[in-house]
C-alpha positions as CSV (number, residue, x, y, z in Angstrom):
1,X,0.0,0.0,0.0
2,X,0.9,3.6,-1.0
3,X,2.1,5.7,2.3
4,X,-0.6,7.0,3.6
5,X,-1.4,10.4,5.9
6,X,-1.7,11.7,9.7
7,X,-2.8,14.7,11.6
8,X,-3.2,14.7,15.0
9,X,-5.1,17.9,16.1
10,X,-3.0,20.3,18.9
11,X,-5.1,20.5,21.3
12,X,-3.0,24.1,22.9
13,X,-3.3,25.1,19.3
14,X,-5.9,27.8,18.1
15,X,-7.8,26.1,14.7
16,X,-5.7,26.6,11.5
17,X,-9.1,27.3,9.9
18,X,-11.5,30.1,11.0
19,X,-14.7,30.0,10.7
20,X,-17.3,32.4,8.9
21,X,-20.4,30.5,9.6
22,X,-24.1,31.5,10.7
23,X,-25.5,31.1,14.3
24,X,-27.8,28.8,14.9
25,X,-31.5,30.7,15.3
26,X,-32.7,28.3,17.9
27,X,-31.6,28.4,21.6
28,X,-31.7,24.7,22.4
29,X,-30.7,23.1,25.8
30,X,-27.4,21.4,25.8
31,X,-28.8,18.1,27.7
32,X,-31.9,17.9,24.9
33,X,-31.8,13.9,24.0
34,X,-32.4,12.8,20.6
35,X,-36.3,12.1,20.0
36,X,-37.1,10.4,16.5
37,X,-40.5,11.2,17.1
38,X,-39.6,14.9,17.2
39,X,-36.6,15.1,15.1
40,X,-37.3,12.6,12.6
41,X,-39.3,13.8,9.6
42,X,-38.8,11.3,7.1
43,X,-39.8,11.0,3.2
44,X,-38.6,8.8,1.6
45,X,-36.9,9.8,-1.9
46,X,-38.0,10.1,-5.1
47,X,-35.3,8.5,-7.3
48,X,-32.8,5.5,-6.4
49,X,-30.2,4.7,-8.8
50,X,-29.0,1.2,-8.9
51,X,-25.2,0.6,-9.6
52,X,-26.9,-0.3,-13.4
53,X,-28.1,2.8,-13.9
54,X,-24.9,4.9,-13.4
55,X,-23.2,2.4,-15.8
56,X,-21.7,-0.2,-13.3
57,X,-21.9,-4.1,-12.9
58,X,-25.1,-5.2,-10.6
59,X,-22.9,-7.2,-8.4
60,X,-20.2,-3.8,-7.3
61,X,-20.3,-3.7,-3.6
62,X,-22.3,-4.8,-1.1
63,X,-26.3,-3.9,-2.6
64,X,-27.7,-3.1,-5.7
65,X,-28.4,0.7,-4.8
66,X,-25.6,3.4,-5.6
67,X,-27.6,6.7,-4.6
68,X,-30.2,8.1,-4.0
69,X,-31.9,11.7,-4.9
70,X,-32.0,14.1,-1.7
71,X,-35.1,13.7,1.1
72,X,-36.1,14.6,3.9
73,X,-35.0,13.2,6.9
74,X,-34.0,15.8,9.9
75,X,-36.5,18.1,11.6
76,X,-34.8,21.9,11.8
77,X,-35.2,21.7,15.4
78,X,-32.5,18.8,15.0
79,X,-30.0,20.1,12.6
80,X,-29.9,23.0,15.0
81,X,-29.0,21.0,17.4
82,X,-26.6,19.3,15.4
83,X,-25.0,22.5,14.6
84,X,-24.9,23.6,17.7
85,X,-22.7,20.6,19.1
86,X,-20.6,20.2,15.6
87,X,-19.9,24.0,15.7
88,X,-18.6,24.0,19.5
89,X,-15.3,25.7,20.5
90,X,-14.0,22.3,22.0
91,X,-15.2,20.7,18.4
92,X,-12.9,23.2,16.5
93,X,-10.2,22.9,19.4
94,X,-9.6,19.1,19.5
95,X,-11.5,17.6,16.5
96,X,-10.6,19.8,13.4
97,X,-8.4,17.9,10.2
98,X,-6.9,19.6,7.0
99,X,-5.8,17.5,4.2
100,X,-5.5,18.2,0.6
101,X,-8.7,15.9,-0.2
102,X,-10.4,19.1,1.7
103,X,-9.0,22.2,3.9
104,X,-11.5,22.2,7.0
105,X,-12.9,18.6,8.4
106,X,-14.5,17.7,11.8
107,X,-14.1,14.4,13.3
108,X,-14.1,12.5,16.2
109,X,-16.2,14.4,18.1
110,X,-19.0,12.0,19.2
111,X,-19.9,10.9,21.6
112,X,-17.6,13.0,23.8
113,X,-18.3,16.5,22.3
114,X,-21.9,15.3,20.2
115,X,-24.1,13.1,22.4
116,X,-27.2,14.4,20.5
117,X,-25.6,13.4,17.0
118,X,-24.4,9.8,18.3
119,X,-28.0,9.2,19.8
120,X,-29.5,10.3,16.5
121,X,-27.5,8.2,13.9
122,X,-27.4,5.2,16.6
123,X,-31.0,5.4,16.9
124,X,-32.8,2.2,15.8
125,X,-35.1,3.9,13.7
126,X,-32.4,6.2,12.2
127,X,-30.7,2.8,11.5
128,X,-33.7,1.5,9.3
129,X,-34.4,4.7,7.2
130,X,-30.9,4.4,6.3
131,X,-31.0,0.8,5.3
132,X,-34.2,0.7,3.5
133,X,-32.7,3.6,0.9
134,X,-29.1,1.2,1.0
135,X,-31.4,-1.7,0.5
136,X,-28.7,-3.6,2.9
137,X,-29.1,-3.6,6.6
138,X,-26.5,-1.2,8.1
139,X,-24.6,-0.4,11.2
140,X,-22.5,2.8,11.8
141,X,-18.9,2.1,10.8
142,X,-17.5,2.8,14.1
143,X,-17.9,5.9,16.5
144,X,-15.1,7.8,15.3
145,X,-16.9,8.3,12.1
146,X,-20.2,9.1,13.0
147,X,-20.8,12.9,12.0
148,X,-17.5,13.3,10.1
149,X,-18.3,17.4,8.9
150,X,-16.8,19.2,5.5
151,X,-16.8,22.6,5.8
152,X,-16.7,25.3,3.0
153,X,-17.2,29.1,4.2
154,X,-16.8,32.7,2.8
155,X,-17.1,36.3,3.4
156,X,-20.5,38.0,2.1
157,X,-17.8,39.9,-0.4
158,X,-16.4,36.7,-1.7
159,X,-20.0,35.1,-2.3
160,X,-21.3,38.7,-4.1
161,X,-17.9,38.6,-5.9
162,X,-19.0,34.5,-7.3
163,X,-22.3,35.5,-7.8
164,X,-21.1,38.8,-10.3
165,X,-18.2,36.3,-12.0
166,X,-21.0,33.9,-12.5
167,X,-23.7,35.9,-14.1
168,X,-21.0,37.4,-16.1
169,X,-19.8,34.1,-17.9
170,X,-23.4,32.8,-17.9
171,X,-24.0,35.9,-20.2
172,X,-21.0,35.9,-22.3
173,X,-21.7,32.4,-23.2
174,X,-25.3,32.7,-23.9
175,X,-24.5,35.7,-26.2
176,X,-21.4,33.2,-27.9
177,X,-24.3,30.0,-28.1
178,X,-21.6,27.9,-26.4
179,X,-23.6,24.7,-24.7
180,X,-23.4,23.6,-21.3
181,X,-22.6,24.8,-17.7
182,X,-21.9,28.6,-17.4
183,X,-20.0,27.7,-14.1
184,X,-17.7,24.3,-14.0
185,X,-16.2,23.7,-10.5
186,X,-12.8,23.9,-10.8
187,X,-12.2,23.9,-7.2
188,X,-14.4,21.4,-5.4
189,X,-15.1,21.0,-1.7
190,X,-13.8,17.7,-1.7
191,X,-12.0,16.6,-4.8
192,X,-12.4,13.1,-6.7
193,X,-12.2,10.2,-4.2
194,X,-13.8,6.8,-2.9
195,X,-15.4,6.3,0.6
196,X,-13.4,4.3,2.7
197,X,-16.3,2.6,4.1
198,X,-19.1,0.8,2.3
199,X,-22.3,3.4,2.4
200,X,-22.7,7.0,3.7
201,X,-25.3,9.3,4.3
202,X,-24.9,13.0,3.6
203,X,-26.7,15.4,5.7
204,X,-27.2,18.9,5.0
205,X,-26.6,21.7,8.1
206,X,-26.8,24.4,6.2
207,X,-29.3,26.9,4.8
208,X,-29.5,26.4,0.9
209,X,-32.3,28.6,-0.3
210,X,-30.2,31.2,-2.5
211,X,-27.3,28.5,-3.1
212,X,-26.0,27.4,-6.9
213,X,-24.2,24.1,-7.3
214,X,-23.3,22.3,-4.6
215,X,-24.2,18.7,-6.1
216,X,-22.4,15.5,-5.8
217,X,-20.4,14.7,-8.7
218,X,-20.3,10.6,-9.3
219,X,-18.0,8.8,-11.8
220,X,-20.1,6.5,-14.1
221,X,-19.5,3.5,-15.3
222,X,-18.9,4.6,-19.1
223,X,-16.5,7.5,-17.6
224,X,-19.2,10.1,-17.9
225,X,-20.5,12.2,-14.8
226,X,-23.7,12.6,-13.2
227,X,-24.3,15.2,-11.1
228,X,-27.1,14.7,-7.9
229,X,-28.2,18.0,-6.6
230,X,-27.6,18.9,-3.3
231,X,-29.5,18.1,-0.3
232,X,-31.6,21.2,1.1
233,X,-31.1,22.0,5.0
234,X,-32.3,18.7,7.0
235,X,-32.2,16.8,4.1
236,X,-29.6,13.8,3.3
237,X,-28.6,11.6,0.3
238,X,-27.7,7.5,0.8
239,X,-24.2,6.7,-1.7
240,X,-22.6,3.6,-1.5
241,X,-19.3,5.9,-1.9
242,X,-16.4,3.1,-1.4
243,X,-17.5,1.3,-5.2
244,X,-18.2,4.9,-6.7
245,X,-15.7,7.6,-7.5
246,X,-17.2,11.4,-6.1
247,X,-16.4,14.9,-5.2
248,X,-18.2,17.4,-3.7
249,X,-18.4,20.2,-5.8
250,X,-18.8,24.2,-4.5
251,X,-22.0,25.9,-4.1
252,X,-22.5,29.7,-5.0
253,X,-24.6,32.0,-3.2
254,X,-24.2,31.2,0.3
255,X,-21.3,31.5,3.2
256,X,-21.5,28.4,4.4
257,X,-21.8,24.6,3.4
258,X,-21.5,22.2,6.0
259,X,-22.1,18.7,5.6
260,X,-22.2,15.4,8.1
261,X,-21.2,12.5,6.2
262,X,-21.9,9.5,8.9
263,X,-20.7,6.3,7.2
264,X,-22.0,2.9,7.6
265,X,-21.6,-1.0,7.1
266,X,-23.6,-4.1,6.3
267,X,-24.4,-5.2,9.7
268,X,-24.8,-9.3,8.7
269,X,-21.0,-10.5,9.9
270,X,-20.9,-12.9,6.8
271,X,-20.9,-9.9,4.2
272,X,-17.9,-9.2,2.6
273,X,-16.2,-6.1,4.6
274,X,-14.1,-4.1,2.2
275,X,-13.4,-0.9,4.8
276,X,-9.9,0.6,4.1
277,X,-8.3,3.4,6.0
278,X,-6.8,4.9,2.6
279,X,-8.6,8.4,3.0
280,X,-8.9,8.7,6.6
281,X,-5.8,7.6,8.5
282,X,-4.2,11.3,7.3
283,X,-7.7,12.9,9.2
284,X,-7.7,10.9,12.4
285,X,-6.1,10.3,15.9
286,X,-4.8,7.0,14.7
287,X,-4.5,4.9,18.4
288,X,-8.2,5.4,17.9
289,X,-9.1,4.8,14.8
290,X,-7.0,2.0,14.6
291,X,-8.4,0.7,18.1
292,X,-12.3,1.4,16.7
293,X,-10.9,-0.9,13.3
294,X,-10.0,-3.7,15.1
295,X,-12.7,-3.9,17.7
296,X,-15.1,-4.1,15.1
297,X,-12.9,-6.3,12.6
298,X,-12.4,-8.7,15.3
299,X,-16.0,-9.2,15.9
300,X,-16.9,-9.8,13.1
301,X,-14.3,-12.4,12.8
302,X,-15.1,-14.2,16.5
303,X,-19.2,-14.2,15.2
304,X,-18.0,-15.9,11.6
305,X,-15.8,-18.4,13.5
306,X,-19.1,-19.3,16.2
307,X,-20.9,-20.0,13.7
308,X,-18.9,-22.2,11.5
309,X,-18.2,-24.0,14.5
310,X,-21.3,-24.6,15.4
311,X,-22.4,-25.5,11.5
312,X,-19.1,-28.2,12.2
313,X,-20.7,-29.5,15.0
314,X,-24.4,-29.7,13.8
315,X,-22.8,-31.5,10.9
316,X,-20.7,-34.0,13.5
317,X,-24.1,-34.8,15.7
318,X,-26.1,-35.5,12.2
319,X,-23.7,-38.2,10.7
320,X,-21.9,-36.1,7.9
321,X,-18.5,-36.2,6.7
322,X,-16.6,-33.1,6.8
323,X,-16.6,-30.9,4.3
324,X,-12.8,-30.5,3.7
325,X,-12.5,-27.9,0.8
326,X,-15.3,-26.0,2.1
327,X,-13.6,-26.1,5.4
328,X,-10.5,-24.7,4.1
329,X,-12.3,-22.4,1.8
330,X,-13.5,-20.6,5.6
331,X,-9.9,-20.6,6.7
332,X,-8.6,-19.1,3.8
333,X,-11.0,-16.2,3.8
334,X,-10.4,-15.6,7.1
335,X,-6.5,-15.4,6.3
336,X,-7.0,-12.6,3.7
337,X,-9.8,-10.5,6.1
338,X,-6.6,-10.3,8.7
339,X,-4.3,-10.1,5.7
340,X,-6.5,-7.0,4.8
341,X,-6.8,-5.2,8.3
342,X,-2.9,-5.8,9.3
343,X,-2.1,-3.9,5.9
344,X,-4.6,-1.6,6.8
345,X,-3.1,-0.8,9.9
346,X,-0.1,1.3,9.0
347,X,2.9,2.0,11.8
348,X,2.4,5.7,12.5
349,X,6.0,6.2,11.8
350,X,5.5,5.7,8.1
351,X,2.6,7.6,8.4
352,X,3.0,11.3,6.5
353,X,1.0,14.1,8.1
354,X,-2.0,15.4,5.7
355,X,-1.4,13.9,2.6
356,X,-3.4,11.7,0.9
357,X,-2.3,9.5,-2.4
358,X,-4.8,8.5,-5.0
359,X,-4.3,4.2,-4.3
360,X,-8.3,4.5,-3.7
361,X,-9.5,6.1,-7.2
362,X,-11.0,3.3,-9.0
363,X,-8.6,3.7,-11.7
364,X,-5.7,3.0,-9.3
365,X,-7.2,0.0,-8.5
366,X,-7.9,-0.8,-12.1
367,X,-4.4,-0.7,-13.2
368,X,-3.1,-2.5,-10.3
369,X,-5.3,-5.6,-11.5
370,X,-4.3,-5.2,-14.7
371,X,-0.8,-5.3,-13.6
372,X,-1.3,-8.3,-11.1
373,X,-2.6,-10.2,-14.9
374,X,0.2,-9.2,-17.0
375,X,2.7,-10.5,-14.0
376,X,0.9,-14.0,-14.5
377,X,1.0,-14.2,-18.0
């Protein structure tokens, strides 16, 4: 594996990146729980694409789906709330990342800093919104990602001085009949990647009303692009963003866009688990991440190794011969699933503060294959 990337946040240190961003208009009480019968307010979308449609194989990852349009799913009472622990001074003291995938990331910060955003994507019923749209039943990844928050802000000058570039070249264009977008993002929020976890859901904290853009830009199959709008304040899409290539591309018209990405995997310890740490070892406290990966990597491993013991046993008791190659067949999988997480599990030492390579771009992974093949040949 390519070196990969660290930043431990300074915890003496004042945040690199200051914030421009809009109070929240509701005074809510710190100790407010989450409610899904008050802060839920759920319809369910209007579009799913399936990995077909966008040009890909059915069997790619772990479901069928690949993403779906933008729907309701927070009250405003609850994104406030949200905001209001996301956007904390001890948040932006201890929890704040930089790489150059984006320049201003929030992590880590639940439950410690969040209670009200663990609750609320731990919540059972949270849970099942969440895989309906996947079409896979989910878990959270692991704690330290749930609520992971990109952050794009600017002056009310810089967002007049967009908006009068942008009507300009809108213009100019219409008056030269050249086709297309008047405004191509050259300089996305968070430029082309993969997830490094199997499903996320993208919630929007921020007022969108007067915004332009801000849609998630998705790699297809054919090497075309198809762009799903963005979600409107409260709202949230569902992207099965480790198989598909994406970027978050700027929005015009506003200060602010802040979005929690909570990621997720299948929950069934059977299902393949293809998790890497490729995008977020350089934005993470690593003893914890790392801890979080195995904890979770290990259970799964204990549960499939119960219950192929007790299939052996069952098989025993009834009379049957074992099964040798199907027995070994187990093993072997099991040897690559810790084959996978000790390579995932990089020695900080040869970690490189805040960089991130491009080892998990589809493409990359493409030509590695294609290089394993010619090697055999």
């Amino acid at each position: 594996m390519a070196t990969a990337a660290l930043l431990v946040p300074d915890r003496a240190a004042r945040p690199i990146f200051e914030p421009i961003i809009q109070e929240a208009t509701l005074n809510l009480q710190s100790t407010e729980t989450f409610n899904p019968e008050k802060h839920i307010n759920f319809t369910p979308p209007s579009k799913i694409y399936t990995m077909l449609d966008i040009g890909l194989p059915e069997d790619t990852g772990v479901s069928a789906v690949a993403v779906s349009e933008p729907f309701p799913l927070f009250t405003a009472e609850a994104i406030y709330r949200m905001r209001e622990e996301v956007l904390s001074e001890a948040v932006w003291n201890n929890c704040q990342y930089s790489s150059n995938l984006a320049q201003c990331q929030l992590r880590g910060f639940a439950p410690e800093y969040a209670p009200f955003v663990y609750d609320t994507w731990k919540n059972p019923e949270t849970l099942a919104i969440i895989s309906k749209i996947a079409g896979i039943d989910l878990v959270t990844e692991m704690d330290f990602e749930i609520g992971h928050v990109n952050i794009s802000v600017k002056s009310e000058k810089q967002k007049a001085e967009e908006l009068i570039a942008f009507a300009e070249k809108a213009s100019t264009e219409a008056d030269e009949g050249i086709a297309g977008c008047p405004w191509e993002d050259d300089k996305p929020i968070v430029d082309w990647h993969t997830d490094s976890y199997p499903f996320v859901c993208v919630t929007m904290l921020s007022d969108c009303t007067s915004m332009i853009g801000g849609e998630t830009a998705l790699r297809t199959g054919n090497g075309g692009v198809l762009k799903v709008r963005g979600p409107q304040m409260g709202c949230a899409v569902v992207l099965q963003g480790r198989y598909i290539e994406h970027q978050a591309l700027r929005a015009l018209g506003a200060t602010e866009r802040i979005t929690m990405v909570t990621s997720f995997r299948p929950r069934c310890p059977t299902l393949p688990d293809d998790t890497v740490l490729t995008t977020v070892r350089a934005i993470s406290n690593l003893s914890e991440l790392y801890f979080q990966f195995s904890e979770y990597r290990l259970e799964i491993l204990e549960e499939r190794i119960r219950h192929k013991l007790k299939t052996l046993r069952e098989a025993k008791r009834g009379g049957k011969k074992l099964n040798t190659l199907r027995l070994k067949k187990f093993l072997k999988d099991q040897e690559n699933f810790l084959a996978h997480m000790n390579q995932e599990i990089v020695d900080e030492d040869l970690v490189v503060r805040g960089s991130i390579d491009d080892s998990h771009l589809l493409k990359h992974r493409s030509d590695e294959r294609q290089e394993k093949r010619s090697q055999l040949v």
